[in-house]
The first five atom37 places (N, CA, C, CB, O) and aatype in JSON, in Angstrom:
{
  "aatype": [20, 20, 20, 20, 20, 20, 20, 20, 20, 20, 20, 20, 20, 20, 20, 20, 20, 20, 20, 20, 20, 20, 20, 20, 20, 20, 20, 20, 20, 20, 20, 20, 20, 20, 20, 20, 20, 20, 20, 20, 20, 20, 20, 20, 20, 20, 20, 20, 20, 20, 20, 20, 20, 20, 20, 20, 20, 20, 20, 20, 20, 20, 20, 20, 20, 20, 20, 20, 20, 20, 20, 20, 20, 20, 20, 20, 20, 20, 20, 20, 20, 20, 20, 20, 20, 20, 20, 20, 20, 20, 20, 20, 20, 20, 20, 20, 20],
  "atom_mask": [
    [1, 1, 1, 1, 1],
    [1, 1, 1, 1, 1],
    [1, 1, 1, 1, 1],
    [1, 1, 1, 1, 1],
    [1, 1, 1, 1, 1],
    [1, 1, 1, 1, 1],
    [1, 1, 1, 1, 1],
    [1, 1, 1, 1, 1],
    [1, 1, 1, 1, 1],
    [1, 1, 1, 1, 1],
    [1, 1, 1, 1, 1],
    [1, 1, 1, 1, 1],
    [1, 1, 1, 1, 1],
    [1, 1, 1, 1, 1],
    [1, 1, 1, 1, 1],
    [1, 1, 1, 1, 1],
    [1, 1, 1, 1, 1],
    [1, 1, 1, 1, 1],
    [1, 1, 1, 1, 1],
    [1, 1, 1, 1, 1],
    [1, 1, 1, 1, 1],
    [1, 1, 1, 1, 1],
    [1, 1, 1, 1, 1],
    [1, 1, 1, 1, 1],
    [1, 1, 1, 1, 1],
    [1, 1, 1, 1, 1],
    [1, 1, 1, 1, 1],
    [1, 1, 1, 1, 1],
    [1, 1, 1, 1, 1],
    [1, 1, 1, 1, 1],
    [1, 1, 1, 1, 1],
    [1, 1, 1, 1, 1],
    [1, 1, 1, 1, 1],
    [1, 1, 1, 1, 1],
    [1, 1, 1, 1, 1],
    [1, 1, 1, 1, 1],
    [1, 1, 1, 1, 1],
    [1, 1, 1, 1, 1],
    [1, 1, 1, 1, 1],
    [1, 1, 1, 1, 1],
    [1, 1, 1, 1, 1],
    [1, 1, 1, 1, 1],
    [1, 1, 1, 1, 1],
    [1, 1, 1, 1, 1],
    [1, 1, 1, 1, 1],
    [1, 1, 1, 1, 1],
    [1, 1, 1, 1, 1],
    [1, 1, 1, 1, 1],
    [1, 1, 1, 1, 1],
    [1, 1, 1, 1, 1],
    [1, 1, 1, 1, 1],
    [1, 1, 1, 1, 1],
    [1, 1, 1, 1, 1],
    [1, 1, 1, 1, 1],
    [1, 1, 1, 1, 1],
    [1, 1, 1, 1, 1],
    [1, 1, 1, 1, 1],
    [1, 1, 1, 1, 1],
    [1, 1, 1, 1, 1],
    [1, 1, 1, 1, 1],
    [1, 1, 1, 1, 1],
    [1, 1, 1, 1, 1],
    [1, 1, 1, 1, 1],
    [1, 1, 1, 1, 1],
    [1, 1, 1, 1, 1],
    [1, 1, 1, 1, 1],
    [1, 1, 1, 1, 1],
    [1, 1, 1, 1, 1],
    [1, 1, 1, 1, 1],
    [1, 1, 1, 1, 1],
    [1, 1, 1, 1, 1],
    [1, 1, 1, 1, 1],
    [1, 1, 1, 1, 1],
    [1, 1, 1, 1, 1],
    [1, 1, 1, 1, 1],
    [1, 1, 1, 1, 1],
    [1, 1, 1, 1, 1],
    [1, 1, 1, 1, 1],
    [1, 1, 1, 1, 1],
    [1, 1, 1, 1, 1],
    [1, 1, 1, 1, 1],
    [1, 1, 1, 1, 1],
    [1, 1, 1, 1, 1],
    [1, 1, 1, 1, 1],
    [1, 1, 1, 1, 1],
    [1, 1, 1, 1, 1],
    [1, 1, 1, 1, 1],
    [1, 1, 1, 1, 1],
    [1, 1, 1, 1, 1],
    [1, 1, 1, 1, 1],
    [1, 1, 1, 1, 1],
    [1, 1, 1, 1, 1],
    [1, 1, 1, 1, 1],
    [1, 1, 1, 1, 1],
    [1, 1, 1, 1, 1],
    [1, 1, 1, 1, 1],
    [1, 1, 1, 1, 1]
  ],
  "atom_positions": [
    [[-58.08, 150.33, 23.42], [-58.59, 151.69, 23.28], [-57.67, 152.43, 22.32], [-58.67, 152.41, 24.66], [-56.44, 152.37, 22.3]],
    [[-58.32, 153.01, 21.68], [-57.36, 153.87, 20.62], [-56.6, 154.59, 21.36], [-58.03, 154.85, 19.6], [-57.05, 154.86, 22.47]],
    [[-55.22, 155.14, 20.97], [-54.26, 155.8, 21.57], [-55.04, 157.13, 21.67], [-52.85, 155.78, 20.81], [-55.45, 157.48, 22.78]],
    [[-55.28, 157.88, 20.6], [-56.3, 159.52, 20.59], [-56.69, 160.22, 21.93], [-57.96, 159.26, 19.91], [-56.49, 161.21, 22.62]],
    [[-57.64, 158.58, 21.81], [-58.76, 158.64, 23.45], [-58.24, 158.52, 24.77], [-59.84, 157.37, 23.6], [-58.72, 158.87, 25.85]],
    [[-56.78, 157.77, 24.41], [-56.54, 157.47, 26.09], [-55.82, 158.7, 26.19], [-55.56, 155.94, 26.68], [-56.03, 158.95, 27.38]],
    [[-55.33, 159.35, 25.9], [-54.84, 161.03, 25.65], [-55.36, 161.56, 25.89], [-54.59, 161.68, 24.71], [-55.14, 162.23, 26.9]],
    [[-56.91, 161.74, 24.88], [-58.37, 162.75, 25.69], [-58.05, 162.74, 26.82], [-60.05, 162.22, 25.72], [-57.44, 163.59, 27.46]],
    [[-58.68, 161.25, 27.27], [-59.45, 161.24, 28.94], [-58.27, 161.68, 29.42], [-60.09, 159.64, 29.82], [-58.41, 162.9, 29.36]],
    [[-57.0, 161.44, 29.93], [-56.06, 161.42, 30.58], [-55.57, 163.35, 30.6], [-55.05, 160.2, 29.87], [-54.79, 163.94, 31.35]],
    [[-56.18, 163.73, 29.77], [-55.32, 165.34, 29.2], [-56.97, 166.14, 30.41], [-55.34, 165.87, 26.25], [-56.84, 167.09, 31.18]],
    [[-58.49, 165.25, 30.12], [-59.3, 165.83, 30.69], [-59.79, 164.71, 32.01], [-60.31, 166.3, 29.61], [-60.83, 164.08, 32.19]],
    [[-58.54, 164.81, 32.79], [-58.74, 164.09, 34.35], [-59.51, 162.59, 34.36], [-59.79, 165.2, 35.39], [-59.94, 161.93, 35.31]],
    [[-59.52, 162.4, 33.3], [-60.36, 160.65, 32.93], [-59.57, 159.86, 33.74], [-60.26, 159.85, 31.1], [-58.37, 160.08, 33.89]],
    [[-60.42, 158.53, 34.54], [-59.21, 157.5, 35.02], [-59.04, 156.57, 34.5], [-59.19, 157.0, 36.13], [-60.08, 156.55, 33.85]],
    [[-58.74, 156.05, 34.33], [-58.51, 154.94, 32.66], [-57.85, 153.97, 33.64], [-57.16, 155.6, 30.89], [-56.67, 154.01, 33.96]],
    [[-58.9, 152.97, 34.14], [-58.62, 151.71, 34.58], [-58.02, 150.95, 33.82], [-59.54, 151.13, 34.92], [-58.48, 150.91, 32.68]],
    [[-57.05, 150.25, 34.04], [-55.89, 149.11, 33.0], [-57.03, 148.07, 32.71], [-54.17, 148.13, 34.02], [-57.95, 147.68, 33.44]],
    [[-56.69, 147.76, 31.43], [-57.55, 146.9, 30.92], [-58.96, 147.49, 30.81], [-57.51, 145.74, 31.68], [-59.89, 146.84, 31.3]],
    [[-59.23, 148.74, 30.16], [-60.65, 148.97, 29.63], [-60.66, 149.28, 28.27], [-61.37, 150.05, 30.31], [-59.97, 150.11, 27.69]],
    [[-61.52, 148.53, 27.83], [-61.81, 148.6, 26.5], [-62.65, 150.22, 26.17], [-62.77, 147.16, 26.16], [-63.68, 150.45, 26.81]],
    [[-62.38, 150.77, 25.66], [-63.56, 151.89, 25.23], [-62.64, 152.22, 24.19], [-64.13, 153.29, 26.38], [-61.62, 152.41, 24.86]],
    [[-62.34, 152.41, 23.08], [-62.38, 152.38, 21.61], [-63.82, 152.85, 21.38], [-62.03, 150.89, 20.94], [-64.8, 152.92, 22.11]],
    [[-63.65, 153.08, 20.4], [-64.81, 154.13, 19.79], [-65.53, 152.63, 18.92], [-64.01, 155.86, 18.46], [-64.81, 152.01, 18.14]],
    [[-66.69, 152.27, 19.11], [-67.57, 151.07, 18.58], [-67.6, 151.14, 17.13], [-69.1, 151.08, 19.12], [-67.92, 150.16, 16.47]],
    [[-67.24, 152.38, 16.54], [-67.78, 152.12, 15.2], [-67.23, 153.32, 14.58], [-69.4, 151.95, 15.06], [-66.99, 154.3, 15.28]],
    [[-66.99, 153.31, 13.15], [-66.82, 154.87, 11.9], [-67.45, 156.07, 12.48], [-67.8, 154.7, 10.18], [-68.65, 155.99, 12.75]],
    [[-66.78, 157.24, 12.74], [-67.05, 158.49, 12.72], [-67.46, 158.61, 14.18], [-68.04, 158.9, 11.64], [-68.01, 159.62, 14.63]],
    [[-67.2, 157.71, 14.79], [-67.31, 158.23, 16.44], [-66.84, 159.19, 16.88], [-66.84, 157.53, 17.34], [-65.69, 158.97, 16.5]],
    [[-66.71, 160.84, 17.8], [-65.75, 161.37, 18.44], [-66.28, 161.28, 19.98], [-65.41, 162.78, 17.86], [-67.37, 160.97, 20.44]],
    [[-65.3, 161.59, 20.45], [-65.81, 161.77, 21.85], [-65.98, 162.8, 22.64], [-65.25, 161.22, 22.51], [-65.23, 163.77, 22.49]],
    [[-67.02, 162.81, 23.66], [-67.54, 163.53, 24.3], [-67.57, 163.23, 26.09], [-68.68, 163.57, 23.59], [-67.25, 162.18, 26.65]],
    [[-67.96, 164.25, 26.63], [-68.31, 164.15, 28.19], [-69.2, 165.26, 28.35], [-67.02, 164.28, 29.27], [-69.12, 166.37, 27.82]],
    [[-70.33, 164.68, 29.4], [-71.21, 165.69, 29.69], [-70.72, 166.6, 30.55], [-72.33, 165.25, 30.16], [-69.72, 166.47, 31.25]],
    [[-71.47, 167.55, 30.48], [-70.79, 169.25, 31.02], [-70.85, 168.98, 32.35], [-71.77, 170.9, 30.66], [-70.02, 169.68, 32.92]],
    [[-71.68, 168.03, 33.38], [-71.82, 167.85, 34.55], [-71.12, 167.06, 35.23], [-72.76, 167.63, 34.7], [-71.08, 167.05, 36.46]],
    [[-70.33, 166.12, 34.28], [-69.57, 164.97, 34.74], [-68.33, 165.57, 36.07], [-68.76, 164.24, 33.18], [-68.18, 164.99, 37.14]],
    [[-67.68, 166.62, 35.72], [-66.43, 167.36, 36.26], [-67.19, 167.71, 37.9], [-65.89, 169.03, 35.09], [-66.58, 167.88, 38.96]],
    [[-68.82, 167.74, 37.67], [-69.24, 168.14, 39.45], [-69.82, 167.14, 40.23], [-70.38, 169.31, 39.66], [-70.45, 167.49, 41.23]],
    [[-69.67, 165.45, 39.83], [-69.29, 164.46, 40.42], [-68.53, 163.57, 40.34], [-69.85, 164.11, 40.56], [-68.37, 162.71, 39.48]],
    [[-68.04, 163.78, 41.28], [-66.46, 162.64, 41.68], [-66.47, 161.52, 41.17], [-66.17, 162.13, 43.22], [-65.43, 160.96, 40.84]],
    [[-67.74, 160.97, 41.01], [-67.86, 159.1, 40.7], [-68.18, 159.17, 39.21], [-69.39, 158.06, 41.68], [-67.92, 158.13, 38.59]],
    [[-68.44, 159.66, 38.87], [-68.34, 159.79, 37.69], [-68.06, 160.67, 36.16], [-68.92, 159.5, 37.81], [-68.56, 161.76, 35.88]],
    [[-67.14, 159.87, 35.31], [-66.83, 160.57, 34.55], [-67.2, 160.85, 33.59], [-66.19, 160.48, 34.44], [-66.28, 161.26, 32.89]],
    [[-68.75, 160.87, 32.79], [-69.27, 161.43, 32.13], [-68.82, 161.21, 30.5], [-69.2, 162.55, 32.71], [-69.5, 161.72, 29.61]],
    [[-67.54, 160.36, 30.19], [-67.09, 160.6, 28.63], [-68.53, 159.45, 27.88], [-64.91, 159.84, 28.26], [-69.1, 158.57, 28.52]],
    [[-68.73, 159.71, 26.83], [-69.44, 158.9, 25.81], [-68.81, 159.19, 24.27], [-71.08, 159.28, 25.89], [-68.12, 160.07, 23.75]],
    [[-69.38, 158.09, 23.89], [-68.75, 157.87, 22.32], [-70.13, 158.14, 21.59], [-68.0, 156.07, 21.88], [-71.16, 157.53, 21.85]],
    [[-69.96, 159.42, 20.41], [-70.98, 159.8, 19.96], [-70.46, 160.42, 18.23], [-71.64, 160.85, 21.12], [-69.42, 160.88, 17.76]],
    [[-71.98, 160.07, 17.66], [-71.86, 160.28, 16.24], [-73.2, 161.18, 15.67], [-71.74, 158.76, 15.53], [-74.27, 161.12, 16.28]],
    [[-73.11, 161.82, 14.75], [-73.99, 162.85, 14.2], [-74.54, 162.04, 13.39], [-73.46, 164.12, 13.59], [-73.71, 161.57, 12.62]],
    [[-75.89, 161.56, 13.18], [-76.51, 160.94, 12.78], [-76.98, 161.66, 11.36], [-77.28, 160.59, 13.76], [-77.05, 162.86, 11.58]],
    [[-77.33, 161.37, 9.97], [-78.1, 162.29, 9.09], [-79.03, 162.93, 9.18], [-78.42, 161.96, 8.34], [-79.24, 163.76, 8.29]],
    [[-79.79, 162.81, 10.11], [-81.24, 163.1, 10.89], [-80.83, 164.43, 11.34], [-81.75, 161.99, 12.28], [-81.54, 165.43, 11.18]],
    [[-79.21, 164.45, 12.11], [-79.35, 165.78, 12.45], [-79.04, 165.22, 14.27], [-81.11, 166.63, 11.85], [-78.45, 165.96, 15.06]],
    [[-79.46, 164.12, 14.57], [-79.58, 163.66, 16.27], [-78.34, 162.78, 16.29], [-81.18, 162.64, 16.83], [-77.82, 162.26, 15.3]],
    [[-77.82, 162.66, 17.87], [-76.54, 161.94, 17.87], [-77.06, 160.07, 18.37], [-75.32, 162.91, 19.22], [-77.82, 159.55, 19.18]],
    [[-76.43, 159.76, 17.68], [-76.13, 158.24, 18.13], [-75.31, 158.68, 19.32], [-75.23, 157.15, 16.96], [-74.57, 159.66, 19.33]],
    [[-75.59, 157.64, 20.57], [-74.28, 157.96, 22.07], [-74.48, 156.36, 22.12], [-74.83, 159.23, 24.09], [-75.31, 155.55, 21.72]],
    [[-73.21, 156.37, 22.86], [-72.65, 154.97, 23.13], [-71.36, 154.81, 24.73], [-71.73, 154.58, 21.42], [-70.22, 155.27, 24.67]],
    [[-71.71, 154.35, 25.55], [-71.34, 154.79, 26.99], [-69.74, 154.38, 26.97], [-72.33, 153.91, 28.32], [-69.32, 153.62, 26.11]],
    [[-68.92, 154.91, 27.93], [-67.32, 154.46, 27.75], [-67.35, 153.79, 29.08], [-65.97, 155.81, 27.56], [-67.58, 154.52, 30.04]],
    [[-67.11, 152.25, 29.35], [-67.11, 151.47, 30.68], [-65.72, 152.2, 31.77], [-66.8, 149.54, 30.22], [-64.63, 152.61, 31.37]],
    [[-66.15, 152.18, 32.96], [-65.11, 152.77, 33.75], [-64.81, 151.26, 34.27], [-65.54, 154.09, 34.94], [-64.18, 151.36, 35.32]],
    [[-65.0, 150.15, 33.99], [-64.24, 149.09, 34.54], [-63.18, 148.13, 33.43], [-65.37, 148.18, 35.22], [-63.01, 148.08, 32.21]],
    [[-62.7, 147.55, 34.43], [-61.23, 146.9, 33.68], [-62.47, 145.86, 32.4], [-59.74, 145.47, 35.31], [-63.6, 145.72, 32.87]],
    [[-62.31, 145.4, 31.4], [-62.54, 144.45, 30.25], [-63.7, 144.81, 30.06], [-62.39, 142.98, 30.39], [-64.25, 144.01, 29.3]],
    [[-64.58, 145.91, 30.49], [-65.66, 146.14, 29.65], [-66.24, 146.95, 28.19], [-66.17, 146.45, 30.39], [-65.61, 147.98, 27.99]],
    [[-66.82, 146.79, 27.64], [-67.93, 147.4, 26.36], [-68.31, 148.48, 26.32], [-69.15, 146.91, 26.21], [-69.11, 148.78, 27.21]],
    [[-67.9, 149.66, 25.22], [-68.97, 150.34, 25.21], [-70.55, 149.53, 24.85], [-68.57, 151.38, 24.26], [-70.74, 148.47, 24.26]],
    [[-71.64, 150.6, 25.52], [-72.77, 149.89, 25.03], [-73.93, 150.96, 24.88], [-73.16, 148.67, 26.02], [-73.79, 151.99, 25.54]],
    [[-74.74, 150.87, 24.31], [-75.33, 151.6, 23.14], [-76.28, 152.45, 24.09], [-76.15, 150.58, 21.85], [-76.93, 151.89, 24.97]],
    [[-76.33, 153.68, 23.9], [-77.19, 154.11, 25.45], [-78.62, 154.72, 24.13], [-76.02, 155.96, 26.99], [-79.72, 154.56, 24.67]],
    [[-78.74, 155.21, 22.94], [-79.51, 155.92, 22.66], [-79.39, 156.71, 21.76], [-79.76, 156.33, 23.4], [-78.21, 156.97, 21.53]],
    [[-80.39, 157.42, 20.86], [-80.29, 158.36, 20.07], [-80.59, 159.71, 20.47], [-80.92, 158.05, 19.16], [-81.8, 159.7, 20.71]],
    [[-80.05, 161.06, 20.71], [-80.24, 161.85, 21.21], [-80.88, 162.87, 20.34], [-79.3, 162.04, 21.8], [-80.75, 162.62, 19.14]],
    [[-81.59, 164.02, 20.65], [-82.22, 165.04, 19.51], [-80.87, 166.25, 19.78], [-84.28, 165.76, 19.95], [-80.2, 166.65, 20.73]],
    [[-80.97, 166.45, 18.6], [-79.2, 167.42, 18.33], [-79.2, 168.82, 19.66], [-79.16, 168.58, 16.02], [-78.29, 168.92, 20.47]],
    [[-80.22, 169.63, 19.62], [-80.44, 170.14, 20.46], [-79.81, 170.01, 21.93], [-81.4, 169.99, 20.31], [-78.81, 170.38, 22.55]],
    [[-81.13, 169.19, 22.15], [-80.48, 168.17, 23.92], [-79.07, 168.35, 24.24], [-80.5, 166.15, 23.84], [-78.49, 168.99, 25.12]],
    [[-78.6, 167.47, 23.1], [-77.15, 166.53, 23.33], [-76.34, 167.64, 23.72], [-76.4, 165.62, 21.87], [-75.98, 167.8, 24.88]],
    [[-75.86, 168.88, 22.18], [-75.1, 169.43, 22.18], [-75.53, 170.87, 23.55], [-74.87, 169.58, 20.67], [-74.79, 171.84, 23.67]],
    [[-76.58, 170.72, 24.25], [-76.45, 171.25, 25.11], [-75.5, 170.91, 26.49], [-77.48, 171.36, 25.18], [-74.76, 171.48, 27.29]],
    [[-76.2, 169.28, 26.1], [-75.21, 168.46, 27.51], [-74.1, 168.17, 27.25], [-75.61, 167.09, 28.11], [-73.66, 167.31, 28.0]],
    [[-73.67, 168.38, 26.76], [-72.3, 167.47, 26.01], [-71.03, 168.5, 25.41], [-72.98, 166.49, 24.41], [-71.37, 169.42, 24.68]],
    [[-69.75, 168.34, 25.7], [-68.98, 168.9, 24.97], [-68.14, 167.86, 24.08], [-68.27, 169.74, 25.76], [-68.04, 166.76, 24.62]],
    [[-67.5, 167.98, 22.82], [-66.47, 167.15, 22.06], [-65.55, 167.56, 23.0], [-66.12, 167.43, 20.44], [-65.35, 168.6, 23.62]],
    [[-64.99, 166.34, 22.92], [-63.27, 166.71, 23.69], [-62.54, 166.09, 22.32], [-62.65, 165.56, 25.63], [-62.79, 165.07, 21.68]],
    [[-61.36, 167.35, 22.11], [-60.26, 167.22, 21.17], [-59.63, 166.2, 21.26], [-59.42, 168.09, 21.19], [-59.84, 165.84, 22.41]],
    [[-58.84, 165.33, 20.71], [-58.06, 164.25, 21.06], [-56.34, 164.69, 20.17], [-59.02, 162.64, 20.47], [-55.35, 164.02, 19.88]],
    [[-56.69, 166.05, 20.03], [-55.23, 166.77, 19.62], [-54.15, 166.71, 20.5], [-55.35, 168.23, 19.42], [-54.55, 166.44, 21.63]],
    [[-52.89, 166.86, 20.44], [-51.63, 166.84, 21.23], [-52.4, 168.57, 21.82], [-49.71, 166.69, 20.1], [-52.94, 169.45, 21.16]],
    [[-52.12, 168.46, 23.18], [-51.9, 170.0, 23.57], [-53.64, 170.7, 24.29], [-51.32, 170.98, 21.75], [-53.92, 171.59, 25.09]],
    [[-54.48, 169.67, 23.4], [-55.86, 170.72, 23.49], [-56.8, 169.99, 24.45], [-56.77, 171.0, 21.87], [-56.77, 168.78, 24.66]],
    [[-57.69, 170.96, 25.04], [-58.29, 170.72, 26.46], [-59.58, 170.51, 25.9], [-58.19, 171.96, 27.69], [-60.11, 171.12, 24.97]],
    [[-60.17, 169.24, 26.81], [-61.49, 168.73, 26.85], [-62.29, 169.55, 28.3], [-61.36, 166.9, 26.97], [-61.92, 169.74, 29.46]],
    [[-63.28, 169.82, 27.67], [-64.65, 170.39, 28.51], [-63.86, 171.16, 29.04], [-65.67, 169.49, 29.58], [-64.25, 171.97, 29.88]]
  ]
}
């Protein structure tokens, strides 16, 4: 996993099981978590997402288990997404969702 990300999650209460792969799948990924994730316990809501030219996001899921994949959940309409969804910074210091 890129160093950035394990910072995100960890700075925004993420549990970062040892040994999980979630690296960002591909160029121009940032990351995100849905706005709802924080009001259930089991889950943490981060995804790996990209602004497509269209204007809609490519999303791509972050595994909460030890050696797994992100894997490709969908194309979202820009609207939707950025309703559900916040970027989380992966800056020294700055707060996700």
């Amino acid at each position: 996993m890129a160093e950035g990300a394990v910072a995100a999650l960890m700075r925004c209460g993420g549990n970062i099981p040892e040994g999980v792969r979630a690296g960002p799948p591909g160029e121009g990924f940032a990351l995100y978590r849905h706005r709802s994730a924080g009001k259930l316990g089991y889950w943490h809501g981060y995804y790996w997402a990209r602004r497509r030219g269209s204007g809609d996001y490519e999303i791509w899921s972050i595994p909460d288990h030890p050696g797994g994949r992100p894997v490709p959940c969908g194309i979202f309409p820009r609207e939707g997404f950025e309703r559900r969804y916040e970027r989380c910074d992966p800056a020294p210091g700055a707060r996700c969702c």
